[in-house]
C-alpha positions in Angstrom: 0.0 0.0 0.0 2.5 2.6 -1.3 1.6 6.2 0.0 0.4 10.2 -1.3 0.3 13.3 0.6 -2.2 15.5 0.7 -3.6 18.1 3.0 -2.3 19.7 5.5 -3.2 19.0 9.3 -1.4 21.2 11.7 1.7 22.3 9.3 2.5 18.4 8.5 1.3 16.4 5.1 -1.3 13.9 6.0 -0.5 10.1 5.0 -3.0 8.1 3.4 -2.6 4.7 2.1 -5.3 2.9 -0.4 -7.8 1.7 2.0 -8.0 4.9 3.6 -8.2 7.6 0.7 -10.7 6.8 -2.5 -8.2 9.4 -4.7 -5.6 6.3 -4.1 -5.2 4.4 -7.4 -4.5 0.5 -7.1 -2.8 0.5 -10.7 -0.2 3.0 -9.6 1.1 0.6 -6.4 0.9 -3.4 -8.2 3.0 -4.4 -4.8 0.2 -4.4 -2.2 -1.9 -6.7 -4.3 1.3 -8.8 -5.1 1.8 -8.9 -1.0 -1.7 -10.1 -0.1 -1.3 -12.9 -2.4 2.1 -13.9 -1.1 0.7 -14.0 2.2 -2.8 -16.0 1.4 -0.9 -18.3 -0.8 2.6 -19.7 1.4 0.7 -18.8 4.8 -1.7 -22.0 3.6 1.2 -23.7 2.3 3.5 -23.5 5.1 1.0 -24.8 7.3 0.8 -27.6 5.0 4.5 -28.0 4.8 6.6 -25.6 7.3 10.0 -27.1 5.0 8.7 -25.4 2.2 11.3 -22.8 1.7 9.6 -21.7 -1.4 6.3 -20.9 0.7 7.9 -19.3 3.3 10.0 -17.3 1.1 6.4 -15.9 0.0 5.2 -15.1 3.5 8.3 -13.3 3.5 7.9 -11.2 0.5 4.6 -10.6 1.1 5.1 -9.7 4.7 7.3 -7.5 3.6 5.3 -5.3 0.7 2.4 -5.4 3.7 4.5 -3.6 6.0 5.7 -1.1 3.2 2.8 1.6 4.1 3.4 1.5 7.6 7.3 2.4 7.4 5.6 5.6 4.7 3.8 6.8 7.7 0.3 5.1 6.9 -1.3 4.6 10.2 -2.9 1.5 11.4 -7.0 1.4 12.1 -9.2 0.0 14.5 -8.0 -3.8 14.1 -4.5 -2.6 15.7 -5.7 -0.4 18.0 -8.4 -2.9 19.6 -5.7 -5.5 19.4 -3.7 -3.6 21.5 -5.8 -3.5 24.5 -6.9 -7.1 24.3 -3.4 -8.0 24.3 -2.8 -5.5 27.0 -5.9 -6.1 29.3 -6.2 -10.0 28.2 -2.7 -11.0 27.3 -4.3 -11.9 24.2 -1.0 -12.4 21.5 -0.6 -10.1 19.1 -0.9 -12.7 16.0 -4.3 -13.6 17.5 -5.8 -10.8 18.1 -5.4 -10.1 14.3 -6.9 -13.3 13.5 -10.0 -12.2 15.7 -9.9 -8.5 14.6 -9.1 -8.0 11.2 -11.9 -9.5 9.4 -14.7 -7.8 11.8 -13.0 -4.6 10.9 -13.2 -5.5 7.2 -16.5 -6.2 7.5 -17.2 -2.6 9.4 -15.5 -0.9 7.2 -17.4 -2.3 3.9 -19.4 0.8 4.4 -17.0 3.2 3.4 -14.1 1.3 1.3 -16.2 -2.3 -0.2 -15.1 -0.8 -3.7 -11.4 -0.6 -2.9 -11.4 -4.0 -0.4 -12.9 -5.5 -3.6 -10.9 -4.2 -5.8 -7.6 -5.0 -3.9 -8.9 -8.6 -4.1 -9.3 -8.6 -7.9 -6.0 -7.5 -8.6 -4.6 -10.4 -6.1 -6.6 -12.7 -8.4 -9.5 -13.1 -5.8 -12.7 -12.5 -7.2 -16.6 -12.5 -6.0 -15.5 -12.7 -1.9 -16.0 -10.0 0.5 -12.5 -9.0 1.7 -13.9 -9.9 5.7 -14.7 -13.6 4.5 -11.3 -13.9 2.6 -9.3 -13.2 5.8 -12.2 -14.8 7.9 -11.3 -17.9 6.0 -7.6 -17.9 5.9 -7.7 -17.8 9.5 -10.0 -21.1 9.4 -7.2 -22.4 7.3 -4.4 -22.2 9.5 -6.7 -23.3 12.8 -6.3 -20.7 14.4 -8.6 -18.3 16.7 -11.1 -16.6 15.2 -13.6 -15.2 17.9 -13.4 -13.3 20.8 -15.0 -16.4 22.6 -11.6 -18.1 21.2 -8.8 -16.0 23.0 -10.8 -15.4 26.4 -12.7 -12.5 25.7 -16.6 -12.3 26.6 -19.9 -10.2 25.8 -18.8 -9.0 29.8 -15.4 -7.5 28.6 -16.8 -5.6 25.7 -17.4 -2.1 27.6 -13.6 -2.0 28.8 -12.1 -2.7 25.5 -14.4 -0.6 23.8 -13.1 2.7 26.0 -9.8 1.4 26.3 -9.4 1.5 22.5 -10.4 4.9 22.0 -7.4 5.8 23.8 -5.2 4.1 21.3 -3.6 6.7 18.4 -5.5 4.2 16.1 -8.8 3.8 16.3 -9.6 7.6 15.7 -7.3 6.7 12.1 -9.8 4.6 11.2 -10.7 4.9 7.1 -14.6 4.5 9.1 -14.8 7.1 11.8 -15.5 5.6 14.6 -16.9 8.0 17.1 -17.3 6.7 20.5 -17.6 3.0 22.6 -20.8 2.5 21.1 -18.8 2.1 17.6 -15.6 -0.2 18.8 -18.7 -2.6 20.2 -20.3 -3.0 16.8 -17.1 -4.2 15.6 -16.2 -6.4 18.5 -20.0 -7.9 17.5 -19.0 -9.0 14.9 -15.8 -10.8 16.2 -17.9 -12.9 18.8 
């Protein structure tokens, strides 16, 4: 997800990155598709075969064109900044609370960015899925957690993670504003 400027907020050049900004053009950055189908692709194979050095030469690669926005200065959304307090209020891993998070945000955030999720998928050779159920079943593939239920995390919990995480830096960055609690518990819905 290469990165623009434009704007200005308080004398600095905001950063936007694809998901984030409709004026983003996929054609212009062919790496962050390239990089979500590295991942999809060896993170199932290496599963299947961890001495795949082939495979995990892909998770590599594509690990590596993922993280490529966030070293340009594009922030990280809700997923990250939720994560952070369930690994910091649960001691729920990091890895895991991707796996529970990510596709509940992608699923929230249909509303504003569907078109570009979708579109990102095309041009990683993924057609006629929602971008939530292609992560959503990725996660199934590797067996691992995929609910709140699954990393310890009840209905009971939701009204402490929900004001915890909007004192993170990245939950107000999300592409969908999310405005108060009552927002962060209509994603974490979706992860029960």
């Amino acid at each position: 997800m290469a990165v623009h400027l434009h704007g200005v907020a308080r004398g600095r050049p905001r950063r936007r990155g694809f998901l984030r900004d409709g004026r983003q053009r996929l054609h212009r950055h062919p790496g962050r598709a390239r990089g979500f189908a590295l991942l999809t692709r060896g993170l199932r194979a290496v599963a299947r075969d961890p001495a795949d050095l082939g495979a995990r030469l892909d998770c590599r690669l594509g690990a590596w064109l993922a993280m490529a926005p966030l070293a340009s200065g594009v922030p990280m959304g809700a997923s990250h900044g939720i994560g952070y307090v369930l690994g910091a209020a649960f001691d729920v891993p990091h890895g895991h609370t991707s796996c529970v998070l990510l596709p509940a945000v992608l699923a929230w955030n249909a509303e504003v960015n569907g078109a570009r999720q979708r579109e990102l998928l095309a041009q990683s050779g993924i057609g006629g899925e929602q971008a939530a159920d292609v992560v959503r079943n990725l996660v199934r593939d590797l067996d691992l957690p995929a609910t709140l239920g699954a990393v310890g995390v009840g209905p009971a919990n939701e009204d402490e993670v929900a004001e915890r995480a909007m004192g993170t830096p990245w939950v107000p960055r999300n592409p969908r504003p999310i405005d108060g609690p009552h927002h962060v518990k209509e994603i974490l819905a979706l992860a029960r």
